[in-house]
N, C-alpha and C positions, 0 to 999 in steps of 0.2 A: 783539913777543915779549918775555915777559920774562928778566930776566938771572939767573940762578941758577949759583949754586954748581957748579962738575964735580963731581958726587958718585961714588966708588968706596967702596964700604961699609964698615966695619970695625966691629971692638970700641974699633980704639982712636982713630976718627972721631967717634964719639958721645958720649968718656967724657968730654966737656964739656959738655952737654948739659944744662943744667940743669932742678930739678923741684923741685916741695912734697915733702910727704911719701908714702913709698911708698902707692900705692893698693890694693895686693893682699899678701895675707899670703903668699904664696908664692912672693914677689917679694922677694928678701931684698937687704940692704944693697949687699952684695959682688958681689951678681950681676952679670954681665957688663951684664945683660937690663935693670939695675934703672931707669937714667935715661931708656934708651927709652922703657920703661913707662908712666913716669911722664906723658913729654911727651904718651903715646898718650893718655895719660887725663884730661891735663889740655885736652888739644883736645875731646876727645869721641870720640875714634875707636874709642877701644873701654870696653867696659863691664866686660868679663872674662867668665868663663863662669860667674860668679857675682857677687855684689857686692862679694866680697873674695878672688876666685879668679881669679888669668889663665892660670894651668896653660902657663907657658914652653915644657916642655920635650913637651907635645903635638904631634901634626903639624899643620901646617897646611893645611886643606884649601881649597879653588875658593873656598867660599861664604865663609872666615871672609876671604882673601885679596880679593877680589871687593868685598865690603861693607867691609873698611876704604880701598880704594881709591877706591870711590864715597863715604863720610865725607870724606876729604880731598880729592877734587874738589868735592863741594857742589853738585854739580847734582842737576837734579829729574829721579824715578823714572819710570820707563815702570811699565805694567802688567804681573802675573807674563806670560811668556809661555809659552805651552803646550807642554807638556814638562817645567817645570822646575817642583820643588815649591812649592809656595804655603808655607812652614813661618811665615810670618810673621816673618820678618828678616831673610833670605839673598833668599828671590824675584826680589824687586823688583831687585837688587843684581847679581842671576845676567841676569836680562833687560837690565839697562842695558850689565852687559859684553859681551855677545853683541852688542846693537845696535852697540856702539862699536868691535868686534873687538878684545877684549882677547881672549877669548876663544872657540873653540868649541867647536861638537857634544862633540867629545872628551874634555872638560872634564866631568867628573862631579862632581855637585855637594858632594858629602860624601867626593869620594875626597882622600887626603894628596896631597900633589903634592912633587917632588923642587925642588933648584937649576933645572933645567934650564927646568922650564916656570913656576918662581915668576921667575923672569930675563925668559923671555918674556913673560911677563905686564906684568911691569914696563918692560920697552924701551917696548912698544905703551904704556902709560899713559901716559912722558913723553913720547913723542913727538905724543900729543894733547895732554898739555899745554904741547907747545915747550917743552919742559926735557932737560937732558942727562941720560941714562940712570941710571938708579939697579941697582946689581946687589947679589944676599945671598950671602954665603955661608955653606953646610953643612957641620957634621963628619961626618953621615951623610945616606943615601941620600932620608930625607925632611927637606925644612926643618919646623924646629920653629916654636912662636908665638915664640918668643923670637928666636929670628936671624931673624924675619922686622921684627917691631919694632923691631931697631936700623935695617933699611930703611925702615921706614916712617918713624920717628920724623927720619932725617936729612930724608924727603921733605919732615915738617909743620915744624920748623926752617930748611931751607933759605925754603921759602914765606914766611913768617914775618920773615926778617931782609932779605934781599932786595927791595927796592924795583922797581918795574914803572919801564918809561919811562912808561907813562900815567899813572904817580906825580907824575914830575917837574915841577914849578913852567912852565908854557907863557907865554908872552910874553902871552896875551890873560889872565892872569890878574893882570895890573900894573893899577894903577888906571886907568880912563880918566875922559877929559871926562863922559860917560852916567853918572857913578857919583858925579860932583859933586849935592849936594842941588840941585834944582830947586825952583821955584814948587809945583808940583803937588803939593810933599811936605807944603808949610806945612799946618795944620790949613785947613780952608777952613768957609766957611759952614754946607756938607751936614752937616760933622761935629758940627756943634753939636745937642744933643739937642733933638729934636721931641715933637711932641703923640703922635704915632704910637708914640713911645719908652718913653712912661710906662706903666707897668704896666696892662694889662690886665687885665678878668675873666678871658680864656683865659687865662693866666700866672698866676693863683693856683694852685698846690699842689693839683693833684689828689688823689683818694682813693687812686691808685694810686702816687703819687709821694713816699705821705707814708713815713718810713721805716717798715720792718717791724717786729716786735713785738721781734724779736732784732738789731738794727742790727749786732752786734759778728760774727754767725754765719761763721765758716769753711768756704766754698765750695772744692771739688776739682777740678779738670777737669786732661784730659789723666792719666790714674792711669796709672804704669809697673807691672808684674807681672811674678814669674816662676812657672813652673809646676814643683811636684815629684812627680815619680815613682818609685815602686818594685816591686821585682820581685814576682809575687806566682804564686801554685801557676799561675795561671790567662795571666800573661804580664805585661805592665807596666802600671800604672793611676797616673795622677794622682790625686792623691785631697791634695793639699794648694797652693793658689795662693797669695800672697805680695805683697800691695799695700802700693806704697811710696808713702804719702800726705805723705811730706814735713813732717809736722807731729806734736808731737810729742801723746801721746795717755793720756786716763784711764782705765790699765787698765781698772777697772770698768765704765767703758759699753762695753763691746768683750765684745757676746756671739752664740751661733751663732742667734738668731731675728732679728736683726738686718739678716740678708744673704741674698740670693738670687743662686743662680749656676746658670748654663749652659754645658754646654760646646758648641762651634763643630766639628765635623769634615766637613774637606773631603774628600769619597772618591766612589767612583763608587757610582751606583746599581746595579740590574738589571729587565732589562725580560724580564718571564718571559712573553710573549706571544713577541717577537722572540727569546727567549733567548740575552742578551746583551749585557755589561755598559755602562752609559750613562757621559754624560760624568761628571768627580765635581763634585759639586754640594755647596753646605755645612750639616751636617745639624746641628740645633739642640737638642740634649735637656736638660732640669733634670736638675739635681742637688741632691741631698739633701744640704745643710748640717749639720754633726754636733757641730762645732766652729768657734771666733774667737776670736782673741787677740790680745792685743797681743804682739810679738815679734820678735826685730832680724833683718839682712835676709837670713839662709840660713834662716829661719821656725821657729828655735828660742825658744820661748816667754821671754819677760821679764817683770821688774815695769815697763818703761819702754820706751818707742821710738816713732819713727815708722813702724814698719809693723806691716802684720796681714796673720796668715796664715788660711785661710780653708780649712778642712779638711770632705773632702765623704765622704758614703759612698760603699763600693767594695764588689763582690761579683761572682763568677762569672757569675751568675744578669743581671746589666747589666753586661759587661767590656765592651761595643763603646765606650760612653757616656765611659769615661776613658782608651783607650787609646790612646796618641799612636802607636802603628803600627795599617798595615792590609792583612790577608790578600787578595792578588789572585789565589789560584787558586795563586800556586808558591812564592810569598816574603813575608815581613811587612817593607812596606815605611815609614818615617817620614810623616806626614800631618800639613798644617795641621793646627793641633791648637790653637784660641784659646779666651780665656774670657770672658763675661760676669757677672762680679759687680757687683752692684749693693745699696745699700741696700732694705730693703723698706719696704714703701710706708708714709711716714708717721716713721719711724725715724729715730734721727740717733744720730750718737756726739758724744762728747766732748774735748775738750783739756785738756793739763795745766790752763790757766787759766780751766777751767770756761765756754768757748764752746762752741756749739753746731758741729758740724763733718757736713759732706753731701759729699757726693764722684759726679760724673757715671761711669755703668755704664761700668766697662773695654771698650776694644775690641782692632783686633787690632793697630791701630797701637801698642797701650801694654804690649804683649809685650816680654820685653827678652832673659827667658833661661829655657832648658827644661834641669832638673837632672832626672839621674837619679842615686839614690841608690844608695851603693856601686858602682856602674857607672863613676860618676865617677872614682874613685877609681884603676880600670885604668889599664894603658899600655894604647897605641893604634899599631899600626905595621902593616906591610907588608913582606914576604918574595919574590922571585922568582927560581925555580930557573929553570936552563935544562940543556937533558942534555946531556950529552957531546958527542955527534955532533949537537945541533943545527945549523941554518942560521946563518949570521949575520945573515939578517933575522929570525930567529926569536926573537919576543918573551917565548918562554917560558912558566911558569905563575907567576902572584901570589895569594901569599896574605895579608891581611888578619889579625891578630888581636889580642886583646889579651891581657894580661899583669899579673899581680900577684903583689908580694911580702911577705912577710910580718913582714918586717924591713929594713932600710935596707942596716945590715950586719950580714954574719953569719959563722962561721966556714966555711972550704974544705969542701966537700963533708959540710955540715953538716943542709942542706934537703932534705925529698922534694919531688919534684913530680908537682901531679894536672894529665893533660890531659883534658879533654872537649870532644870532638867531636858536634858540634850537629846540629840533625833538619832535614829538607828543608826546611821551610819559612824558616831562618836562614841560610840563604846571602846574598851579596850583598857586601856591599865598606864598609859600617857596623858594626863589631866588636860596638856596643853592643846590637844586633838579637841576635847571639848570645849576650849575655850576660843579655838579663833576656826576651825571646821564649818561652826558658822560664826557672827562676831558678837559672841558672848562677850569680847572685852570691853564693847563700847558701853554696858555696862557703869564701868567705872570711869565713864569720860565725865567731860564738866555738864555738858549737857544734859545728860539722864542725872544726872548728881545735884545740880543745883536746885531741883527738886526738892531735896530732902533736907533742905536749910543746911543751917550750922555744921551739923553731925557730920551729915552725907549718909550713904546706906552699906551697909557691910551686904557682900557676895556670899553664897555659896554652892558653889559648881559641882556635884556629885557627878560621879561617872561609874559607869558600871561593866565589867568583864565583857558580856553579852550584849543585849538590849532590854528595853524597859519589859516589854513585852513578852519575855519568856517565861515559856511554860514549865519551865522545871526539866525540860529534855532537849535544852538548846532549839525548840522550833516555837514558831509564832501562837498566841495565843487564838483564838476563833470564834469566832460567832458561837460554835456548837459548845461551845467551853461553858463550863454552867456560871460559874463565877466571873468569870474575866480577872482574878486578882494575882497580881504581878507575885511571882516567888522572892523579890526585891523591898518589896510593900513594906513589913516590920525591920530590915535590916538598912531601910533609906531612913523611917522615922526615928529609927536609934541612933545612927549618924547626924539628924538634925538635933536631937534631943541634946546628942552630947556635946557637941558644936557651940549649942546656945551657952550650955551651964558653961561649956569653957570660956568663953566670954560674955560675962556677965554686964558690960555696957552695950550687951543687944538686948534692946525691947520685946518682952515677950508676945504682948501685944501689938506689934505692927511687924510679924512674918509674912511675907509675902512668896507664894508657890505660882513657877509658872513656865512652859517649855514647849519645845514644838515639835511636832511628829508623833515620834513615841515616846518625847516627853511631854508633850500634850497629853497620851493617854494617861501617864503618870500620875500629870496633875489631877486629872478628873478622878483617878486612884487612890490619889489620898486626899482628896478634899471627901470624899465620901466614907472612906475610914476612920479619919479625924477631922471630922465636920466643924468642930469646936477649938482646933490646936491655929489655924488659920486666920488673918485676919482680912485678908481678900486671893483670892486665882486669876490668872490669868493663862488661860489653855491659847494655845496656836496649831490650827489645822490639826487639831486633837483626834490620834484616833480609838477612842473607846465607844466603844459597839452599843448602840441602840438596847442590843439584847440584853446586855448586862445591867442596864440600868432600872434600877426597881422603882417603883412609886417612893416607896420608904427613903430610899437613894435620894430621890430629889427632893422630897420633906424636908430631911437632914440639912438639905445643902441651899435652900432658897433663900435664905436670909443672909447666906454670903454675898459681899461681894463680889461679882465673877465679870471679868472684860473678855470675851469670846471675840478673836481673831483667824479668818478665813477666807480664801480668795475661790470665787465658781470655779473658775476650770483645773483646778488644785487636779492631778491625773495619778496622782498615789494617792490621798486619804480625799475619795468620790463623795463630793454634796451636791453636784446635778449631775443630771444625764447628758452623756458625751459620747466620742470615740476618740480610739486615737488617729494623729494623720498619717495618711497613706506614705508622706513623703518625711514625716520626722516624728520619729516613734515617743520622743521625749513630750509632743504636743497634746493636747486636746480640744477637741474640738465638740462646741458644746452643740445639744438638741434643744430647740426652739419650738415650742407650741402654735397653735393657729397664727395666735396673737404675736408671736412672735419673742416671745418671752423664755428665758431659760427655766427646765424642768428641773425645780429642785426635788432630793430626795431626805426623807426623814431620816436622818443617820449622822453621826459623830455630831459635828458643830452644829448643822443644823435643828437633832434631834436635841438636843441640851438646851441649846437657846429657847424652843418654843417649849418644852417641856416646863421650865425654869417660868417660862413667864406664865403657860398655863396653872402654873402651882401660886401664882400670885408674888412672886420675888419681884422688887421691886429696885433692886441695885445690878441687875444683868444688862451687860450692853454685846454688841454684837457688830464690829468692824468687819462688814463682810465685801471685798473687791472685786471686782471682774477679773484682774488678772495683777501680774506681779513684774513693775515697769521699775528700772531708775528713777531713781529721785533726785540724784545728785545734779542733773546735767551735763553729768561727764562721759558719758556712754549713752549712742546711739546705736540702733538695728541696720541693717542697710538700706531699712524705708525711711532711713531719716528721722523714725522716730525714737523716742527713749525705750533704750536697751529693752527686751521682755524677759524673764528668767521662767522657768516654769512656775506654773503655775501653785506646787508646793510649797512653795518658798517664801509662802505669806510672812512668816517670821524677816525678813528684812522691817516689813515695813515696824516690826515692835520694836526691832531691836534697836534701829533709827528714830525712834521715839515720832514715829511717824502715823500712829492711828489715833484720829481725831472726833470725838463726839459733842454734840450739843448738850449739857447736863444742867439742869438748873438756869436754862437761858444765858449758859455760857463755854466756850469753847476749850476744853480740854484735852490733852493729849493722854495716852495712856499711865505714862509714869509720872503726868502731874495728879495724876486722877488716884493711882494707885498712894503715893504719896501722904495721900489725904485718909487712908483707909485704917482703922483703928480697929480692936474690940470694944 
């Protein structure tokens, strides 16, 4: 067994610890985190979550904990095992701990985990590897990458300075008699060169042994890549990979005909005979190369560098081909998601020193890290209420979300904040699903931002296990339901509640609630609970039921603010009379009266708005569309005209700050309008 160190963890255990120079730009001098870091990076343990990002104060979750534990073991990977995502970094890492019982079942591979079970984790490791315990400790309820790294880093340090007894000098290692030169060693007769020795005809210099025409040529093998994605009207798309060839490169020969790339997604099939989804199997499509460059290694363009980034086209009309999630009927869940670039046939690039340079086609081993843009950017945590009169077994509700701000620091009750609440299909316990699933991030661009003057407006994206709409037994809530109220309802408010006081340079007065689908119905959910906590709504193709709505209900809520966004042929949350098409089940196709006119129905959006105005509320407005078209002019249908999405999808046009009203004899857009909204 070997002899290690008793290790009890600290900040001030490791502040000896010595290192090069910091590896990550966000790993600053002074940081507690900084020489951990350092040693993690200088072993190999970790990479960062980019090439100059290790994002410290993130949670740590199963898979990031998991896979630096199997880096400093060093033993060799089982295969993914089924159940556990193939994402191409964590898999392999998630099935070795399960074999080993570091972990189980209960272990979710992308959820944050607390002290309690990153400790448990850690017992079980040293005790496979006969070492005394390693424990972290937490300022809060999740361990972050950074308090996890001073444990890890004391792990690869103790390793490191510690000598095994199988180290130590064994008595059969002293010279013996058998180790005196012998006869047998002299050169002998055999060794003297033969007839048989002389060069042969077979030993001349074949045609194929003679060097190649470029002797000097730069070969690649083994290429690291990482993949970027961004949010886009239509959900998340890769549309930019990032090959780090290690050598440094002439501009000039670095161009987009140069390269052919595929993407790799593992998902399940469907067997429409049996009706009923197959195992997932990994589905290979080209991609359309657009751009190549040379450019340093978060894939922003340079005169100079060892890496190129490899930018593909992206459109609605092919979203399956770059999107690293995938729709399983109730959730968009993260999927293997690898690439194949490769030179095209006959091609080669260049070196500073004018050699010819070839590199073998990436696979999924030479994955290193998946960015998604401005998504990155969020905090990432986790919330759990429990109620008053709970149980004390009772685990309560958790919620998931992330968080952005718009300044470091800012003045007391200086900031408004926008929450949005997300649509069935972004549920699940991965914040980032909610944030670009649809493009909650544009959010935080300059655009919807310079709205809110100086400040700018702090986010906060809840997300939730299920969906907004459940009833307490994993199924949809209904019309017949007497309440309509979310079992979410008091453990969303508690998460806002606590959120503010933790940042006390948010305005308590300028909260702003607002979401689309089933967080449409949300919003309608708690602006009607806390009629009074609110200082305007904005619901999107909202669906809360007519039924539930009480006179009392809309009393409460008329003197809100409320911007109602909604498109007619919306064919999940129904405001006219339609069908669907005969030839594309995703359409709808509206009913037109005598007159010619679509048949609206009193229900969700449209039942709020006219209700609102019959109670005399005089700050309701109501963006209501035909249908739901590009705006960008970037995508057309194949009538030539701009791109059509379904018609649910009203929310593009909010989250493009794209729904426009007349107010005061002047033209407003929603988040300039919201902007303006006070108690």
């Amino acid at each position: 067994m070997r002899k290690l160190l008793a290790l009890c963890v600290s900040a001030a255990l490791v502040s000896g610890i010595g290192g090069s120079a910091l590896a990550f730009s966000d790993v600053t001098e002074d940081s507690p985190y900084a020489e951990a870091v350092a040693v993690l990076a200088e072993n190999e343990i970790t990479t960062g979550r980019s090439n100059d990002v290790f994002d410290p104060e993130d949670s740590l979750t199963t898979a990031q904990l998991v896979t630096f534990l199997g880096r400093i073991a060093g033993q060799d990977l089982p295969p993914v095992a089924e159940g556990i995502v193939d994402d191409g970094w964590s898999g392999s890492y998630m099935s070795w701990a399960l074999a080993h019982g570091l972990i189980d079942e209960t272990f979710e591979q992308y959820a944050p985990l607390d002290a309690e079970s990153v400790n448990a984790v850690l017992a079980a490791f040293c005790a496979m590897q006969e070492i005394e315990a390693v424990t972290v400790e937490a300022a809060d309820a999740a361990v972050t990458r950074g308090e996890a790294a001073i444990a890890l880093a004391a792990l690869v340090e103790a390793d490191a300075e510690e000598p095994s007894e199988t180290e130590e000098p064994a008595e059969t290692e002293e010279p013996s008699e058998a180790e005196e030169p012998v006869e047998t060693e002299e050169p002998s007769e055999t060794e003297e060169p033969t007839e048989t020795e002389e060069p042969s005809e077979t030993e001349e210099p074949s045609e194929t042994e003679e060097p190649a025409e470029n002797e000097d040529a730069v070969k690649i093998a083994d290429v690291k890549y990482t993949t970027i994605a961004a949010g886009q009207d239509w959900g998340p798309a890769i549309y930019k990979v990032v090959l780090n060839l290690g050598v440094a490169l002439d501009a000039e020969s670095v161009s987009a005909e140069k390269f052919a790339a595929s993407s790799v997604r593992t998902v399940p099939g469907f067997d429409y005979e049996k009706m009923e989804a197959t195992e997932p199997a990994p589905q290979t499509v080209e991609r359309t190369v657009t751009d190549a460059y040379v450019c340093d290694e978060n894939g922003v363009k340079a005169e100079e560098g060892t890496y190129v980034a490899v930018e593909m086209e992206i459109s609605p009309a092919a979203a399956d081909a770059a999107n690293p999630f995938f729709y399983d009927g109730s959730l968009n869940v993260p999927v293997a998601h690898t690439y194949e670039i490769a030179l095209a046939e006959g091609e080669t690039l260049t070196d500073a020193e004018g050699k010819a340079v070839t590199f073998e086609a990436t696979t999924a081993e030479g994955f290193e890290n998946a960015v998604v843009e401005v998504a990155d950017d969020f905090t990432k945590d986790e919330f759990t209420w429990k109620a008053e009169d709970a149980e004390e077994d009772d685990e309560g509700i958790t919620l998931t979300y992330a968080s952005w701000m718009p300044q470091e620091e800012a003045e007391e009750a200086s900031t408004p904040l926008i929450i949005w609440l997300h649509g069935a299909g972004e549920g699940g316990t991965d914040p980032v699903v909610a944030l670009v699933g649809n493009k909650v991030v544009n959010l935080a661009s300059e655009d919807i931002q310079k709205h809110f003057g100086e400040t700018g407006a702090a986010i906060l994206v809840p997300q939730v296990p299920t969906f907004w709409m459940d009833n307490g037994e994993g199924e949809y809530l209904t019309a017949e339901d007497e309440s309509g109220r979310s079992i979410y309802t008091d453990a969303l408010m508690a998460l806002i509640e606590k959120f503010v006081a933790d940042h006390p340079e948010i305005d308590a007065d300028r909260i702003y609630i607002g979401g689309c689908s089933n967080g449409g119905y949300m919003t309608v959910n708690m602006i009607t609970e806390f009629p009074a906590y609110f200082a305007a709504a904005y619901p999107v193709c909202e669906a809360y039921d007519a039924a539930w709505m009480t006179d009392e209900m809309v009393e409460a809520i008329k003197d809100l603010p409320i911007w109602i966004t909604a498109a007619k042929n919306d064919n999940i949350v129904k405001i006219f009379e339609g069908e669907a098409d005969a030839e594309n089940p995703m359409a709808y196709n509206l009913k037109l009266d005598d007159d010619g006119s679509a048949i609206a129905l009193d229900n969700f959006s449209n039942n709020l708005y006219n209700r609102l105005v019959d109670a005399g509320a005089e700050k309701v407005y109501y963006s209501l569309f035909d249908d739901v078209r590009d705006m960008t002019g970037l995508y057309n249908g194949a009538d030539g005209e701009p791109y059509q999405y379904q018609g649910h999808w009203s929310w593009l046009y909010v989250l493009n700050d794209q729904c426009v009203e007349t107010i005061e004899d002047e033209e407003v857009t929603i988040f300039q309008w919201l902007a303006g909204q006070g108690k």
